[in-house]
C-alpha positions in Angstrom: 91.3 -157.3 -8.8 91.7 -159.8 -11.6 88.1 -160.8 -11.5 88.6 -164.3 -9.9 86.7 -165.9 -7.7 89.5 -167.2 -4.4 86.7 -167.8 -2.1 83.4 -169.6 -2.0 81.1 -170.6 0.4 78.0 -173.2 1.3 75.7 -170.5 0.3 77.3 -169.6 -3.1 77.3 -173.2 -3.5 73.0 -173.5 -2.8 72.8 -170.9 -4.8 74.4 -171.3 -7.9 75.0 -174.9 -7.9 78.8 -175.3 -9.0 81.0 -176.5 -6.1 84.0 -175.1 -4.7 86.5 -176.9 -6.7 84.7 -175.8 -10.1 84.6 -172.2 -9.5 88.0 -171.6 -7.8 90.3 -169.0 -9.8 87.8 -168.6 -12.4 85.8 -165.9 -13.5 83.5 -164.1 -12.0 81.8 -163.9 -15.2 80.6 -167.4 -15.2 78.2 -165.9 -12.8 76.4 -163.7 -14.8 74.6 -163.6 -18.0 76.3 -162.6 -21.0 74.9 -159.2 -20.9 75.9 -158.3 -18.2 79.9 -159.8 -18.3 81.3 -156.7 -20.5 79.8 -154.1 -18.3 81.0 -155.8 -15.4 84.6 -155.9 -16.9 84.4 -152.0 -17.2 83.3 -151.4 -14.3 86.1 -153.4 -12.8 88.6 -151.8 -14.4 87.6 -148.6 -14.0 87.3 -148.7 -10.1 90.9 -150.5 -10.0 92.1 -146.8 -11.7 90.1 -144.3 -10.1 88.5 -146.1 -6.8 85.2 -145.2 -7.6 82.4 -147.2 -8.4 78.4 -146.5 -8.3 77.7 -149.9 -7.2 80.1 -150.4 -3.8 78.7 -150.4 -0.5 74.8 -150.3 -2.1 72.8 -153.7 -2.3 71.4 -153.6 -6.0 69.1 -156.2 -7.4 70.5 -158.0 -10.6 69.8 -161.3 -12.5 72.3 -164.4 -11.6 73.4 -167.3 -13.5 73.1 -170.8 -12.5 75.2 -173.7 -13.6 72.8 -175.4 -15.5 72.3 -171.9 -17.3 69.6 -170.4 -16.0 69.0 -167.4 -14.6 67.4 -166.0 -11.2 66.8 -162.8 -9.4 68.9 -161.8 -6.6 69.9 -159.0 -4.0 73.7 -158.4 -4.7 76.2 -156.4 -2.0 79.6 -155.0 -2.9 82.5 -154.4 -0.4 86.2 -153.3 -1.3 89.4 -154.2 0.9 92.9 -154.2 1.0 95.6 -156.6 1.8 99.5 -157.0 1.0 99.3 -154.0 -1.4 96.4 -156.0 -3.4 92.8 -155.1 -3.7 89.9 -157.7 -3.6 85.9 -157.7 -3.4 83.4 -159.9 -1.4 80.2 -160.2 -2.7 77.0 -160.9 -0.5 74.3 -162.5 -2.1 70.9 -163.7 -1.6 68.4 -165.1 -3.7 65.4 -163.7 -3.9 63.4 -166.2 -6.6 60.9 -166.6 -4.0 60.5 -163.2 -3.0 59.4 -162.1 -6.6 57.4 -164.7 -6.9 55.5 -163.5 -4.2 55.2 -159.7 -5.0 53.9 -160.8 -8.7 51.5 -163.0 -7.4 50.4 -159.7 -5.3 50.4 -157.8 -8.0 48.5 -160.5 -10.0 45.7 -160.5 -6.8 45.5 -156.5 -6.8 44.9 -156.3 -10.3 42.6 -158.5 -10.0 40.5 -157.0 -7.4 41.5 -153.6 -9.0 39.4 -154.8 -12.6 36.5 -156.3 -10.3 36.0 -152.5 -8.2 36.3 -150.4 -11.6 33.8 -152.9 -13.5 31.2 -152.4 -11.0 28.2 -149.8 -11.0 28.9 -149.7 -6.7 30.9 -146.8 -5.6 33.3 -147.9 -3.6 35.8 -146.0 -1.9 38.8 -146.7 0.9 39.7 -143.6 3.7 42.4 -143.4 6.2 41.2 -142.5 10.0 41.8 -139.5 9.7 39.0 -139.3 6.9 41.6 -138.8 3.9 41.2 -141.0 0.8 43.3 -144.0 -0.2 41.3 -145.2 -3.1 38.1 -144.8 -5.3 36.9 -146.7 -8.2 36.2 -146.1 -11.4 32.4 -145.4 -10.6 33.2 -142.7 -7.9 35.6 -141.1 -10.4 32.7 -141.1 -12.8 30.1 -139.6 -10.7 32.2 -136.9 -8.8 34.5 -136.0 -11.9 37.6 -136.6 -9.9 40.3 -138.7 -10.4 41.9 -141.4 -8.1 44.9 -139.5 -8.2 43.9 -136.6 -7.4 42.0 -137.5 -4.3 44.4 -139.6 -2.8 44.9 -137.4 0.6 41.8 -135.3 0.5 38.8 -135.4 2.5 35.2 -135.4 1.9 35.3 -131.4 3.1 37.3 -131.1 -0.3 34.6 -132.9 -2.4 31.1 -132.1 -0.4 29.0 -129.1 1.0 30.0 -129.3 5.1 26.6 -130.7 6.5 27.1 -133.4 4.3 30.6 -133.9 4.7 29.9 -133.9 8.3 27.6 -136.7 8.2 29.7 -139.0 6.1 32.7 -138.6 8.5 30.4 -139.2 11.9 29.1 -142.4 10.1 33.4 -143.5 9.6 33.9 -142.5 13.0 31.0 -144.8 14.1 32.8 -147.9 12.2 36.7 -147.0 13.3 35.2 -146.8 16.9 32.6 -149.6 16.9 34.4 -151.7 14.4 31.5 -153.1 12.8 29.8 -153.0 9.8 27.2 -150.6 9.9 25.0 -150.2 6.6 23.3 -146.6 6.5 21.3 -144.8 4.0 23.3 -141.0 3.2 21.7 -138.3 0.8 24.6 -137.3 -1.3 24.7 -134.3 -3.9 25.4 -134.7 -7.6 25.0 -132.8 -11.0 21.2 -133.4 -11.3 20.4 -133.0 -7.5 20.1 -135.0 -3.9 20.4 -138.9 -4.6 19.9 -141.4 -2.1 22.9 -144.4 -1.2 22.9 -147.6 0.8 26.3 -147.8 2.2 27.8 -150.2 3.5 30.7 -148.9 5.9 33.0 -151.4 7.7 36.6 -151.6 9.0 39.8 -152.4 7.9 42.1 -153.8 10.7 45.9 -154.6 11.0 46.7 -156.4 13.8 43.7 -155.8 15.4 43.4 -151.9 14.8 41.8 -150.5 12.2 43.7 -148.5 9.8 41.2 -147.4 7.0 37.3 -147.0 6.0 36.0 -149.3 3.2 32.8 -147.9 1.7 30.6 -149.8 -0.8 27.5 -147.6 -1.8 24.7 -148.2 -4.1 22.2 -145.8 -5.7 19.0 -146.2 -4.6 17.3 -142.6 -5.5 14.5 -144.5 -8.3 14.0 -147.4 -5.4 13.1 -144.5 -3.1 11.2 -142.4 -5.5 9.0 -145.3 -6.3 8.5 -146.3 -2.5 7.1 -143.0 -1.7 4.6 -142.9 -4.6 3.2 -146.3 -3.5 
């Protein structure tokens, strides 16, 4: 309850790099960085006089401090206990350096792809198998004055007359059941009439089973207007 550290394992030695001898009966503080020390002195003190605390028993993420002064991301757990009338805290802690590293490098890749799909003049599009959308890109939002937010969860029955809607889901079924890619010409109705697309339908799998519909389309109304003059 004084906010020193009486215990410190292999771990907590990995982690932060000071050894048992340098951190025993000092601190806690040393830990952390300097913005968070005051807060953390609060918060001590005000559990030690009422027994409450927002952080106990939850596993928050915060930013540790290493002995050579610099600092790292990790997953911190809080637990209270009594002995001999005195009150003491173990902390559980894990780095996760490596895990961040990993889900910004994803974000990185998805913005990435995300800039590629929206920069493109293909409409491209992503549906669950039960035929409700995931994504669209920019291009789809363009052409069918809807928004990727607001489609996430429809269907093509929100968007389409029936017969058309109808045809666009038996082609989807065709891929989830056949798992292949199957390229297809579909007649699709817009503000200035019937256009023509070349689709090109295939599967998305996890683990072997396919959990979605990728779509890449491309207009090709003038192409066909042109090949039926000829």
């Amino acid at each position: 309850s004084n906010g020193k550290i009486i215990e410190w394992n292999k771990g907590a030695q990995a982690i932060f790099g000071y050894s048992e001898k340098e951190v025993l009966n000092k601190p806690t503080t040393i830990l952390m960085p300097e913005k968070y020390r005051q807060k953390h002195k609060n918060e001590l003190r005000h559990f030690i006089t009422t027994r409450k605390s927002k952080l106990m028993g939850k596993t928050v993420e915060v930013n540790g401090l290493k002995k050579d002064g610099s600092e790292f991301p990790m997953e911190l757990t809080l637990s209270c206990w009594k002995s001999g009338g005195a009150v003491y805290f173990t902390s559980i802690i894990r780095d996760i350096t490596g895990r961040k590293k990993a889900e910004e490098a994803l974000r990185e890749s998805e913005q990435k792809l995300k800039s590629i799909i929206d920069n493109t003049t293909n409409v491209i599009y992503m549906k669950d198998v039960h035929g409700k959308f995931l994504l669209i890109n920019k291009q789809y939002e363009k052409l069918f004055h809807v928004t990727n937010e607001e489609i996430i969860g429809k269907t093509d029955y929100d968007i389409f007359p029936e017969d058309k809607a109808d045809a666009f889901r038996k082609n989807d079924r065709y891929v989830l059941k056949d798992l292949s890619v199957l390229q297809i010409e579909e007649l699709v109705p817009q503000e200035d009439g019937i256009h023509t697309y070349l689709s090109f339908k295939f599967p998305l799998l996890d683990s072997g089973k396919p959990f979605a519909v990728c779509g890449i389309s491309t207009d090709i109304t003038e192409r066909k207007r042109v090949e039926n003059i000829i």
